[in-house]
N, C-alpha and C positions, 0 to 999 in steps of 0.2 A: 504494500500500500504506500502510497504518497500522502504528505499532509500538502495543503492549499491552503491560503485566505481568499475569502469571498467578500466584497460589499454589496449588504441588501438592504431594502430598506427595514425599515422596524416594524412594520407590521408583515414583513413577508417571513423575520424571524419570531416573533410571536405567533402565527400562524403555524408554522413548523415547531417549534418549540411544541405548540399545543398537541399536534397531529403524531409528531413521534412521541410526548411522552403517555397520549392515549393508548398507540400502539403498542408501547413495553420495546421501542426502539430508540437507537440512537438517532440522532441528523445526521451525523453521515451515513449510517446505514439509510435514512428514508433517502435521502437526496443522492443517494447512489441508485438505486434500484430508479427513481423517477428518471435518471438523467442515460442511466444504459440502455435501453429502449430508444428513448429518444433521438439521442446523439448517435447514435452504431443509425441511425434511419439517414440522419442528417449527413452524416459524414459520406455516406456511400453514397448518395444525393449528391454531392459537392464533389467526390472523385473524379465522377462523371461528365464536369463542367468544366468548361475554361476557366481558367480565371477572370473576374471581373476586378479591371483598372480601378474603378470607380472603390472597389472597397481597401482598395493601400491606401487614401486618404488620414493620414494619424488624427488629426486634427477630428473626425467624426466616425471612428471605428470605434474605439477603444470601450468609454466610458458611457453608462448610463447616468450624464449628468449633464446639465443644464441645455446647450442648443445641439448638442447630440441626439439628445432621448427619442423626438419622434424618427431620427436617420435609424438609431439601434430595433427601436419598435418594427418600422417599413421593414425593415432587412427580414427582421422576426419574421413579423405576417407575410412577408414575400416566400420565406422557406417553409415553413408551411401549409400554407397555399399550395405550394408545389409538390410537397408528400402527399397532398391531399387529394391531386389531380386538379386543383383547381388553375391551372395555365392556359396556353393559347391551345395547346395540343390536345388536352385532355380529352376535349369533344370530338374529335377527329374520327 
């Protein structure tokens, strides 16, 4: 295992705080099992892609904080969207 820091907001760690200690889990154990599914979806989604220019911008990748947040959301709902079939092809 690896240790990580995370910034989230305070209600996204009270929420989880609540939900794993319902559970009889740890946070990193909920937030592992939520983010391997996910991510092993995304990742292999992304292999598959070019890379996109537009996302090496430092200045609005990185951080969800202040005139980033709606670029990091967009990006979100974009990949997403795209597991979901909801793109130009999907209807094809």
């Amino acid at each position: 295992m690896a240790r990580t820091s995370l910034s989230i907001p305070d209600n996204v760690l009270s929420d989880l705080t609540f939900v794993s200690s319902r559970m009889g889990v740890s946070k990193s154990a909920l937030i592992t099992e939520i983010l391997v599914e996910n991510l092993q979806d995304l990742k292999t989604m992304f292999e598959g892609l070019p890379p996109d220019p537009d996302f090496t911008d430092e200045l609005v990748l990185k951080r969800l904080r202040g005139a980033s947040i709606e670029v990091v959301k967009d990006r979100i709902k974009g990949a997403k969207g795209l597991l979901n079939g909801d793109d130009l092809f999907s209807n094809l």
